[in-house]
N, C-alpha and C positions, 0 to 999 in steps of 0.2 A: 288124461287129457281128453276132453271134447273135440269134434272138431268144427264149430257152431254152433247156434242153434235153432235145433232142430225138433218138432213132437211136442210132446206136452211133459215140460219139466215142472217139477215142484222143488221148492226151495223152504228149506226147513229154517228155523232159528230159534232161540230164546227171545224174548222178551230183552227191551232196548239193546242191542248190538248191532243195530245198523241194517235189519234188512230192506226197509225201503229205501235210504241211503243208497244202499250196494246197487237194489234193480232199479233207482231211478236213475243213476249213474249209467247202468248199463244201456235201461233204452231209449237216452238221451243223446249218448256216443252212437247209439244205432241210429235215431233218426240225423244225426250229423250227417250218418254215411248216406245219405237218403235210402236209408230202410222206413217204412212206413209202420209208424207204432203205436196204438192204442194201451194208454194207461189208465185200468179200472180202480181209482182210488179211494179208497172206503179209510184209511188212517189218518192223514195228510194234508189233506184240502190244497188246491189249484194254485192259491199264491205262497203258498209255502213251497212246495217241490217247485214252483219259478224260482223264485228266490233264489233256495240253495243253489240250482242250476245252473245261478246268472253268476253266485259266489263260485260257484268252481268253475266257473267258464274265465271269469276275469280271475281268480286270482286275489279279489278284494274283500275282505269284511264286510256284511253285510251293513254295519255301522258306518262304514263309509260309504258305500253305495246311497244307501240314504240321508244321507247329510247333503247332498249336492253340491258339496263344494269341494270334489276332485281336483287336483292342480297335476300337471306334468307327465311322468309315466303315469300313474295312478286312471289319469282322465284317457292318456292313451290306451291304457288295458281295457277301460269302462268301454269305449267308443269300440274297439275292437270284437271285446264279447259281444255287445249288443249288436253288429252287422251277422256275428255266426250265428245270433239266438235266432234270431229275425229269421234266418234262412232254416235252423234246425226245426222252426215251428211249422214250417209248411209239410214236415213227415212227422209233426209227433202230437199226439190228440190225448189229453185229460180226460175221463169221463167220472161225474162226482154221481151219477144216478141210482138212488140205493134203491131204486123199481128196476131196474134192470135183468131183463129176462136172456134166456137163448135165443132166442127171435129176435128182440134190440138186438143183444151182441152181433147178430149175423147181419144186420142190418147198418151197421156200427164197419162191417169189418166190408160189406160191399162199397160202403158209403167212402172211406179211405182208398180203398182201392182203386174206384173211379177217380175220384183226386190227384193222387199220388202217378196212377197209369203205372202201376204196380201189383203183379198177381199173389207178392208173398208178405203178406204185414207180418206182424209179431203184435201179441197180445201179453200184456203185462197184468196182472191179477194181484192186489195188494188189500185185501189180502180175499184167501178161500174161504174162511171164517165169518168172513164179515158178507161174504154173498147174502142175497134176498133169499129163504125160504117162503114164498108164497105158500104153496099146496101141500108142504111137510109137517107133521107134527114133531118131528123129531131131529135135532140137529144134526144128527149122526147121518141120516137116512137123504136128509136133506145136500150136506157134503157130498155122497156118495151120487146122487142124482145130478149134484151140476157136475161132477168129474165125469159120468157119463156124456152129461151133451158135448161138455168141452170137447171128448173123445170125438163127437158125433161131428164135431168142428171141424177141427184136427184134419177128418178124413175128405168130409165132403169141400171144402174150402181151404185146403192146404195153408192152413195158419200154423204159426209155431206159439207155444206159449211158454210163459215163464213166470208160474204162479205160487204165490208165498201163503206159506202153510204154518202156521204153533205148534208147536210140539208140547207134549207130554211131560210133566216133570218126570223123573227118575225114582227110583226107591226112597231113595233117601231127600225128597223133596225136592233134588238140584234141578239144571240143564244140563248137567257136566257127565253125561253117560256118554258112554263111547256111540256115535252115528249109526244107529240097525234100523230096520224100517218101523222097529216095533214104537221109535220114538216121535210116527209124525200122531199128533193129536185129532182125534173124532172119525177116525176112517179106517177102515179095514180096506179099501178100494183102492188106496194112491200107490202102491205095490201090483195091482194089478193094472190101472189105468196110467200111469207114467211112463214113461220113455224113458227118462231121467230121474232118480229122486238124491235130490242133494242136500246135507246139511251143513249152515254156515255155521262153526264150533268157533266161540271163544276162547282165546291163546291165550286167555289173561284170566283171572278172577274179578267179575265184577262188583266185587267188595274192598277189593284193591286200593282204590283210587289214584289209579294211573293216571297221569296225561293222557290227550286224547293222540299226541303223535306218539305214545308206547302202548297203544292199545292192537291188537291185530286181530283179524281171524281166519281160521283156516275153511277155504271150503272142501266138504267132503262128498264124493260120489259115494252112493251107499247099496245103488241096486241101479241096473243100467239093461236094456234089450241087446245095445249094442259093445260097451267098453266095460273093461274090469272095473268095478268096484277099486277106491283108493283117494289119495289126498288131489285134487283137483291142484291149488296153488294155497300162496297164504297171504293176504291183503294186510297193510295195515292201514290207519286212518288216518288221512293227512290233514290233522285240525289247524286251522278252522274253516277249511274251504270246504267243509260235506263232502271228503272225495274221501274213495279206498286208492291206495298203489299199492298194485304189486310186488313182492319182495321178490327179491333175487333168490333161481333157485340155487339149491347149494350145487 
């Protein structure tokens, strides 16, 4: 168990299983609570993570949302979520800028601050991968340099991050290896730089073709400053609203 968040976490995954799903969810509930959140989106684009947003806030298909012809609960759920987006949008900032340096970022995060009249944002990174290397020739090198500033973040501006990372296929070409650090992708540094390093593991086979309500995954703590390494919880996906619930523990 966590108990927040806190530092500079990296969040590992396979390829389609939901990880921006999972952190837009997360700091979309965060800016409800008014935590102040900057989301650097480099997969997704702006009207797509609204959307889902507005689908799991009300409840509704997104085919109905757009149709405009809601009648009854339907119109009442619509009308509902849109008063809480309205409100969760004054603590939660999209940013699509793929020039985006460490200097924006800190600029980005004083900018929120004064806004908001809040000294602790949270910063969302979607992905680490997809960062700008300007001045690197090397992708590798290039990772390992923004996990430094972020570091440099971290300390001087007491920001929390919660940033998604690729992993590595396995020996055997899967994602299906058991969560070691040795599986996040292009960095020898996020074992050293992280607070947190978490992997979200698929409970299912993605070859399966499960429903999307029998699909789950587990996240895993895999290296920690603070807490034991171990299964954090296990989400499943509550289709078609783009939400994770959590399962009951045993």
């Amino acid at each position: 168990k966590i108990d927040g968040i806190h530092g500079l976490n990296i969040i590992g995954g396979a390829p389609k299983i939901g990880k921006s799903c999972f952190l837009i969810q997360i700091g979309t509930e965060m800016a409800r609570r008014r935590v102040p959140v900057i989301y650097y989106d480099f997969e997704n684009g702006r009207q797509k993570i609204l959307q889902r947003t507005m689908v799991r806030m009300s409840r509704l298909q997104l085919s109905d949302i757009q149709s405009g012809s809601l009648v009854d609960s339907k119109r009442e759920a619509y009308s509902a979520a849109c008063r809480e987006f309205r409100k969760m949008m004054n603590w939660f900032r999209i940013v699509n800028d793929r020039k985006v340096t460490p200097e924006i970022m800190r600029r980005h995060i004083d900018f929120i601050r004064h806004e908001t009249q809040s000294d602790y944002p949270v910063v969302i990174i979607d992905s680490l991968h997809k960062l700008p290397f300007k001045d690197f020739n090397e992708r590798r090198s290039g990772i390992d340099a923004w996990l430094r500033q972020l570091e440099s973040i971290r300390d001087e501006m007491q920001v929390s991050f919660l940033v998604i990372s690729e992993l590595s296929r396995g020996d055997k070409g899967s994602y299906r290896d058991t969560p070691h650090m040795g599986v996040f992708k292009d960095s020898g540094d996020i074992e050293y730089s992280a607070d947190n390093a978490l992997v979200l593991f698929p409970d299912w086979s993605q070859q399966s073709g499960l429903s999307g309500t029998e699909r789950s995954n587990n996240l895993w703590l895999v290296a920690s400053r603070e807490y034991s390494p171990g299964l954090i919880g296990t989400y499943r996906l509550d289709y078609p609203y783009w939400s994770f619930l959590e399962s009951d523990k045993e």
